[in-house]
N, C-alpha and C positions, 0 to 999 in steps of 0.2 A: 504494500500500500504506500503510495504517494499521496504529499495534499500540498496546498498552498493558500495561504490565509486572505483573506479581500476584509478589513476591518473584522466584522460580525459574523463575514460567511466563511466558508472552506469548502476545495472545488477538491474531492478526494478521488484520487483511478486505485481502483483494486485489480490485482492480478488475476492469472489463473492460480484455481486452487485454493482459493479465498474463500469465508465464509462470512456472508456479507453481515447478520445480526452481530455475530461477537464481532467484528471488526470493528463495526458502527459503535458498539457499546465500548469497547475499548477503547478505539479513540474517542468517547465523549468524556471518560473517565480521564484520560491522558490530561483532555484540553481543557477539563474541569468545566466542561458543558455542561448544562441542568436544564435549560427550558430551550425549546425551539424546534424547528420543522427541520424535513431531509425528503430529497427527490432525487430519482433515481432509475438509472436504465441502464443495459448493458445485456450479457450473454450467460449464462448459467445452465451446467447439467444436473444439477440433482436439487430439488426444492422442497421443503414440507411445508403445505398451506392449509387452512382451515376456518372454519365456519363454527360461529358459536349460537347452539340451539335455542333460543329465547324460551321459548316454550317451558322447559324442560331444562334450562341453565346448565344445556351438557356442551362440550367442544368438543367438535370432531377435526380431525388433520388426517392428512394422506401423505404420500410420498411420492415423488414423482420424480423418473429420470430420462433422460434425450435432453437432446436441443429443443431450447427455449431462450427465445429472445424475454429482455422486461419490455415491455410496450409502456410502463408506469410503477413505481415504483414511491409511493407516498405514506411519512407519519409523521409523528413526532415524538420529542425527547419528555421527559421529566424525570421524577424522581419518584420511588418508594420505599421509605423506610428507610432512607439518606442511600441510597443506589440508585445509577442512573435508570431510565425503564426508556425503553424504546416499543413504541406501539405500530408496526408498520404492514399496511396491506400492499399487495402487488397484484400486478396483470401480466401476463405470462402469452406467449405465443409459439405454439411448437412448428412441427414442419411442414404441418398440412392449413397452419396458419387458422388453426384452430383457438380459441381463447380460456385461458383461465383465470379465477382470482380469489382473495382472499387472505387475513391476514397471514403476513411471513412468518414463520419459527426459525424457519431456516434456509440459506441458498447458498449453491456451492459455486464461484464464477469459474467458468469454460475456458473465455476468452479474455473479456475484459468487463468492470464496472464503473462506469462514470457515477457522482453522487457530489450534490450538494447539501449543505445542511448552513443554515441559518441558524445563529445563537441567537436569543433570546436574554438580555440582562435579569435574571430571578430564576425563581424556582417554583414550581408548583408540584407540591407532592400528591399522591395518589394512596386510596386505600379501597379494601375489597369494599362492596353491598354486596350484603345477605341477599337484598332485596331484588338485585338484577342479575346479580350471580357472577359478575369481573371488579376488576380494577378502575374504578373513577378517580376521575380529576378530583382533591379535597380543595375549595375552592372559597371556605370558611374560615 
């Protein structure tokens, strides 16, 4: 992973072989990031995405491997429990230029990842509801 700073932002290339959540989470920890957004495209073969059941406040993930472009690649940062947390969905396109999405757990890059992320000055921390069944914004 390479980056270079613009004030507030960072325009970060990850290589092959990279795995883009702990990356992102590691350099936000590095750079002492806490609040702010991150966009994102590039190449990746192996991904785990997922969908959280409202219903029934279950999450499900799969696993996926081939070529896949990110067609979109969007979340953001904060914090829970003084850790950084990164919250990020993707859109995915394989080779029959079929579409996928859903939040990221994890992706492996192929070829290359482009990624920006925008700091944000503060922090806003995050804690579970019972009541919806993830991690919210604490915003009190």
């Amino acid at each position: 992973m390479e980056f270079k700073q613009f004030g507030n932002k960072y325009i970060i290339r990850m290589d092959k072989s990279e795995e883009v959540v702990e990356t992102l989470k590691s350099f936000c920890q590095q750079q002492k990031i806490t609040l702010g957004w991150v966009k994102g495209l590039g190449a990746v073969n192996r991904v785990k995405i997922g969908l959280f059941e409202t219903g029934i406040k279950q999450y499900h993930s799969t696993i996926m491997e081939g070529d896949f472009e990110i067609t979109s690649l969007l979340g953001n940062i904060s914090t829970m429990k003084g850790e950084v947390y990164l919250h990020l969905h993707i859109n995915l396109s394989d080779d029959q230029y079929k579409t996928y999405g859903g939040h990221l757990n994890e992706a492996v890059i192929s070829a290359t990842g482009e990624f920006l992320i925008e700091a944000i000055d503060g922090e806003v921390d995050r804690e579970f509801s019972k009541e919806i069944g993830l991690n919210l914004y604490k915003l009190d």
